[in-house]
N, C-alpha and C positions, 0 to 999 in steps of 0.2 A: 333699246329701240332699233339700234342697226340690225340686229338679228334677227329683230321684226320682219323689219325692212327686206332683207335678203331672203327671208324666208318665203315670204310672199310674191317677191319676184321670181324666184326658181321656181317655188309653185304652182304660178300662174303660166311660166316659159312650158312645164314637163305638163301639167296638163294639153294645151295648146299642139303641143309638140304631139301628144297621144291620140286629139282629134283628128289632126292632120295627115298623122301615118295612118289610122284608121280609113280616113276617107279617101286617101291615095290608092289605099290596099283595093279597096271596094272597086276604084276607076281602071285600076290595071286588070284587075278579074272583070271586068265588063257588068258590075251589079249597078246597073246604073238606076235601077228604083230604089233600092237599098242605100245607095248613096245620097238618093235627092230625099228619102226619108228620115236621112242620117241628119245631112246638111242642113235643109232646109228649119226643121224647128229647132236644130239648137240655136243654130243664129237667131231665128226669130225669136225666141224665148228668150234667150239671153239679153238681146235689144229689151223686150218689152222688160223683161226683170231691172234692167239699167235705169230704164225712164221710169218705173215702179220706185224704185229705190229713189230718185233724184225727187219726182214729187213726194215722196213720204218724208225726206229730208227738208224739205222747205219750210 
């Protein structure tokens, strides 16, 4: 279970971390559509996927 655990926390850290430098990269090259294209659905999707998930859970 710990290895579970750890597995999925680093997982979750190095993807995160891969968004982040991605959409940094975009803002310092001045792609600023590119970035709000970037940004904007994954957060969105990923919200609606969260509450997807939480009511299929109930």
């Amino acid at each position: 279970m710990h290895a579970l655990l750890i597995t999925g926390f680093c997982g979750g850290l190095t993807t995160f971390s891969s968004f982040s430098h991605d959409a940094f990269a975009m803002v310092q090259k001045g792609q600023w559509v590119k970035f709000v294209l970037y940004v904007v659905p994954s957060v969105a999707l990923g919200l609606l996927f969260v509450w997807l998930g939480m009511l299929i859970a109930k």
